[in-house]
C-alpha positions as CSV (number, residue, x, y, z in Angstrom):
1,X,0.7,-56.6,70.1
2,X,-2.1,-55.6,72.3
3,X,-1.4,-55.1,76.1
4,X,-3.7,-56.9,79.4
5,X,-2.8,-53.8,81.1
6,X,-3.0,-50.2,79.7
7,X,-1.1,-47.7,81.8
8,X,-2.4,-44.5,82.8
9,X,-0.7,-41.6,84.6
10,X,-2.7,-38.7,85.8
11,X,-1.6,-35.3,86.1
12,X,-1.8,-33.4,89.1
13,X,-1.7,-29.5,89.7
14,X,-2.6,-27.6,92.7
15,X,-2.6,-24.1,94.0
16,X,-1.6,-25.6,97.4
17,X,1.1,-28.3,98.3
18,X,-1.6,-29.2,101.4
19,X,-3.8,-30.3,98.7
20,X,-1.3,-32.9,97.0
21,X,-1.7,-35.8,99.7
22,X,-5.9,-35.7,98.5
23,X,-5.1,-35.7,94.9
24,X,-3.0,-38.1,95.1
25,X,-5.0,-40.5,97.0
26,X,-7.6,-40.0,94.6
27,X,-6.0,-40.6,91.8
28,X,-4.7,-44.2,92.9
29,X,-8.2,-44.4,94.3
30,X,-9.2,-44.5,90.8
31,X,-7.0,-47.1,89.2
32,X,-4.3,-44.7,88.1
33,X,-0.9,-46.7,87.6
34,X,1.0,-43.4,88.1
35,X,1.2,-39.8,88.5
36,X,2.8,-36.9,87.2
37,X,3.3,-34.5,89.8
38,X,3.2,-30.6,88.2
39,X,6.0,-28.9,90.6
40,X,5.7,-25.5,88.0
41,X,2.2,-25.0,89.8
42,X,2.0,-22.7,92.5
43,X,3.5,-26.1,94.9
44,X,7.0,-25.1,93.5
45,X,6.8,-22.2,96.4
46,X,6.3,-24.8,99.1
47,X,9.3,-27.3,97.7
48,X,10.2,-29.0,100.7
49,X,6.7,-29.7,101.9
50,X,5.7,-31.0,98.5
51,X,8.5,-33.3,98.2
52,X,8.3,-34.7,101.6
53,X,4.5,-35.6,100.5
54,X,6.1,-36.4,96.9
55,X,8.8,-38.9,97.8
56,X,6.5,-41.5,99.7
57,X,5.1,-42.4,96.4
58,X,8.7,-41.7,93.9
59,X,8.4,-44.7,92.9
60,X,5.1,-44.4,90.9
61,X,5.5,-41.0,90.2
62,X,6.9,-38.3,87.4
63,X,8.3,-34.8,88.0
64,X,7.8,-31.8,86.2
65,X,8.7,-28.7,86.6
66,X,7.7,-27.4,83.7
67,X,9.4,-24.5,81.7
68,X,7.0,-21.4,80.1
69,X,8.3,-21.9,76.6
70,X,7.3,-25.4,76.9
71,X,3.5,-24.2,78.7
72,X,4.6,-24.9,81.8
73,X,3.7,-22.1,84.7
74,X,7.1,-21.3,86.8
75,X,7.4,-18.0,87.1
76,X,11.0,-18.1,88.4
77,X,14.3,-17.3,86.9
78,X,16.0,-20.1,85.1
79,X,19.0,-20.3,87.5
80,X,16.2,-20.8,90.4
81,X,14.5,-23.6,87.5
82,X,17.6,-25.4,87.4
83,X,18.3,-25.4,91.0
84,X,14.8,-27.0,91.9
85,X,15.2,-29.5,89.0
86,X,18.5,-30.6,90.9
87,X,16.4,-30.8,94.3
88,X,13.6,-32.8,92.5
89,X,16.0,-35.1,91.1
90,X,17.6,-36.1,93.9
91,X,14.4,-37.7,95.4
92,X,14.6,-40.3,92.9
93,X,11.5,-40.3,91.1
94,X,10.7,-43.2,88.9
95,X,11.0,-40.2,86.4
96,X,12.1,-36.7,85.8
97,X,10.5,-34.7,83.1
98,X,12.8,-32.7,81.5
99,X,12.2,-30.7,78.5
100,X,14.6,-31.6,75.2
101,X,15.7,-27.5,75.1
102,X,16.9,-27.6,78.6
103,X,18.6,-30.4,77.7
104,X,20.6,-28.7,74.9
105,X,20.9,-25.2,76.8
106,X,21.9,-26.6,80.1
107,X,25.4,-28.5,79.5
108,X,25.8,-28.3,84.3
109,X,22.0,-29.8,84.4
110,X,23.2,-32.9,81.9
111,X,26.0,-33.4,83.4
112,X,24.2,-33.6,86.8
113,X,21.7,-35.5,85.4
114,X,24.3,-38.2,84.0
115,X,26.6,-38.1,87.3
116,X,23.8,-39.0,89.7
117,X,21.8,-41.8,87.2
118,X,18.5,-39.9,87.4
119,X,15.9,-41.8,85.2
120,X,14.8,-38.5,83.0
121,X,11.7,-38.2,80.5
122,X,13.1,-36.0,77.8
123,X,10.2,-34.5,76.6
124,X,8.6,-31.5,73.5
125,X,5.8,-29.6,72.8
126,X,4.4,-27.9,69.8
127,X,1.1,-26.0,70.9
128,X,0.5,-24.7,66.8
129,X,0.6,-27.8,64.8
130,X,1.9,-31.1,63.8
131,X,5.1,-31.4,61.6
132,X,5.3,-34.1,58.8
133,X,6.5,-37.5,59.7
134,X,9.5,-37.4,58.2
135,X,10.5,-34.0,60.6
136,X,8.9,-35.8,63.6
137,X,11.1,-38.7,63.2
138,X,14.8,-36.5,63.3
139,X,13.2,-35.0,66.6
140,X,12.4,-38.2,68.1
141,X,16.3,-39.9,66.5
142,X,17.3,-36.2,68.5
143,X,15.5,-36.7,72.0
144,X,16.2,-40.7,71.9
145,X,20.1,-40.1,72.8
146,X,19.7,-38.3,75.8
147,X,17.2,-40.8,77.5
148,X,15.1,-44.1,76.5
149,X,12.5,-42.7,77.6
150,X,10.7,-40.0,74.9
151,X,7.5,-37.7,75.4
152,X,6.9,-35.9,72.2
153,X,3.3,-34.3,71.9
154,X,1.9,-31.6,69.4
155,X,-1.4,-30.4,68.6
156,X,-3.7,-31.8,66.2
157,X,-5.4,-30.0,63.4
158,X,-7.1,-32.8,61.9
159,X,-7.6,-36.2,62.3
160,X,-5.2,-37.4,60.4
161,X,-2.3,-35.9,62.6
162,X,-2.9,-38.7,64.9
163,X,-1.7,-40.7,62.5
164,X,1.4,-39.0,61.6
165,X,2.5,-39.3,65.7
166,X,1.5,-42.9,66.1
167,X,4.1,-43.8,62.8
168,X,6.3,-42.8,65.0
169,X,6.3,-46.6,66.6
170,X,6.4,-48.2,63.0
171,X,10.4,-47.8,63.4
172,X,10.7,-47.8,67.1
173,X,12.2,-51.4,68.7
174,X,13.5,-50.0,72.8
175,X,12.7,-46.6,73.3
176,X,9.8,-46.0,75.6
177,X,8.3,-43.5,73.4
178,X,5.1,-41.6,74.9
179,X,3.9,-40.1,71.7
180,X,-0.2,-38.1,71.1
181,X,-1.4,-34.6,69.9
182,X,-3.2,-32.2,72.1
183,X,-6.6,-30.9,71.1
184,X,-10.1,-32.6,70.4
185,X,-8.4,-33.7,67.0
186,X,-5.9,-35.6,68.8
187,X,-8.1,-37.6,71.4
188,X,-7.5,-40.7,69.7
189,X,-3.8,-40.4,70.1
190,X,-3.7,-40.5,73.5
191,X,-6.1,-43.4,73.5
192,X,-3.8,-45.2,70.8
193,X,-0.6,-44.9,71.4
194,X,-1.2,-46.8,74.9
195,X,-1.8,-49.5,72.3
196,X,1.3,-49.4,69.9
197,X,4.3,-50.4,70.7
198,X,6.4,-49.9,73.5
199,X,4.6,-47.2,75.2
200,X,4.6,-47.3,78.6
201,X,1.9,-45.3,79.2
202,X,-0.4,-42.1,78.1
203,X,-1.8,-39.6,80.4
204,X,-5.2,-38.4,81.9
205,X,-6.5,-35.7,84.0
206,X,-8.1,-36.4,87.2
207,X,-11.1,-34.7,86.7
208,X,-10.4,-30.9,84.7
209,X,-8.2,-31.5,81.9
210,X,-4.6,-29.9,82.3
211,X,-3.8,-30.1,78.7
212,X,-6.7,-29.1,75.2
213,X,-7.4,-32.6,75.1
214,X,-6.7,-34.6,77.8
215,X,-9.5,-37.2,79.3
216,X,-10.1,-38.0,82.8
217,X,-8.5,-40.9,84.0
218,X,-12.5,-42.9,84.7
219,X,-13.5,-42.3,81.1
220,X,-9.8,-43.4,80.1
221,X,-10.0,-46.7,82.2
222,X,-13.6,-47.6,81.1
223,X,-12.1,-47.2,77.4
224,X,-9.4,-49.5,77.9
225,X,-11.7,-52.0,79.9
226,X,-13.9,-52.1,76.9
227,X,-11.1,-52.9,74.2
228,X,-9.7,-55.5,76.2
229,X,-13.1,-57.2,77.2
230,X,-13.3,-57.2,73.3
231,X,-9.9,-58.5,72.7
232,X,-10.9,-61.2,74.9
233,X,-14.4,-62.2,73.2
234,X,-12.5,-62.8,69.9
């Protein structure tokens, strides 16, 4: 069933933690719901800055810090990694993002995780392809027991891998999956699967796109304006 309200979050980077109180303003300026807050970026120096400007809007907001493997940009050691994701999470966002491989590598960061109730967003990336549905699905019955909710995005090589992702919601019933492709194949993923099923939300860029793919959150909105002024009209 169609939604009144799509939710958006945009995703912020900066080379400067001074430059995170703007961006964020901006972003809720434009009707963003929520934002994801890129701690890998160059803000990860500045921690305690960052998260005092972070944690007056945890409530709206997602963490990442996110690892190289995974194409995130920290350029730390893992133990240092671990030890900011452990600062992060006790601010309480409304989510941390944590990748699924960290999840399985780390057994001190679960059990941390689990200890303090931090809501996490276990999340996976493919940046070469998109698997078959049936391989999809064992990741997503994988990632689903270490959190409800699920980000699982690959890139699309065609059109029809959209299609593959979005299945992924034909057998879902409670987990608050977050499931698109990366790429200009896999555009209409991210539009979609704001419309299918339980997800709570796809993301958009602010203005230059952080991901191959990703729209800005004005072009997003006005697409989501125009499906529900048609919904209505019917």
């Amino acid at each position: 069933m169609f939604s009144n309200k799509f939710k958006v979050c945009v995703s912020l980077a900066t080379d400067s933690a001074y430059k995170l109180p703007a961006l964020i303003t901006s972003a809720f300026q434009k009707d963003a719901d929520f934002v994801e807050i890129r701690f890998d970026h160059a803000i990860y120096r500045e921690i305690d800055y960052a998260l005092n400007i972070a944690s007056k809007i945890r409530n709206k907001a997602i963490f990442t810090l996110r690892s190289k493997e995974e194409g995130g940009f920290f350029k730390g050691s893992n133990r240092e990694r671990i030890s900011l994701l452990e600062k992060l999470a006790m601010i309480r966002p409304m989510l941390l993002d944590i990748e699924i491989s960290t999840l399985k590598k780390e057994k001190g960061i679960r059990q941390f995780l689990s200890e303090n109730k931090i809501p996490i967003l276990v999340s996976w990336h493919d940046f070469r392809k998109t698997t078959s549905p049936s391989t999809l699905q064992k990741k997503f019955e994988d990632m689903r027991n270490y959190s409800q909710y699920v980000k699982m995005v690959t890139t699309a090589r065609s059109i029809e891998d959209n299609f593959k992702l979005l299945s992924l919601y034909d057998s879902n019933d409670n987990t608050r999956l977050i499931a698109f492709a990366m790429g200009e194949h896999g555009i209409l993923s991210r539009i979609l699967c704001n419309l299918q099923g339980n997800s709570p939300f796809t993301y958009a860029s602010l203005d230059r796109p952080l991901a191959p793919g990703q729209i800005d959150i004005v072009l997003m909105k006005k697409i989501y304006s125009r499906i529900i002024d048609s919904l209505k009209s019917k």
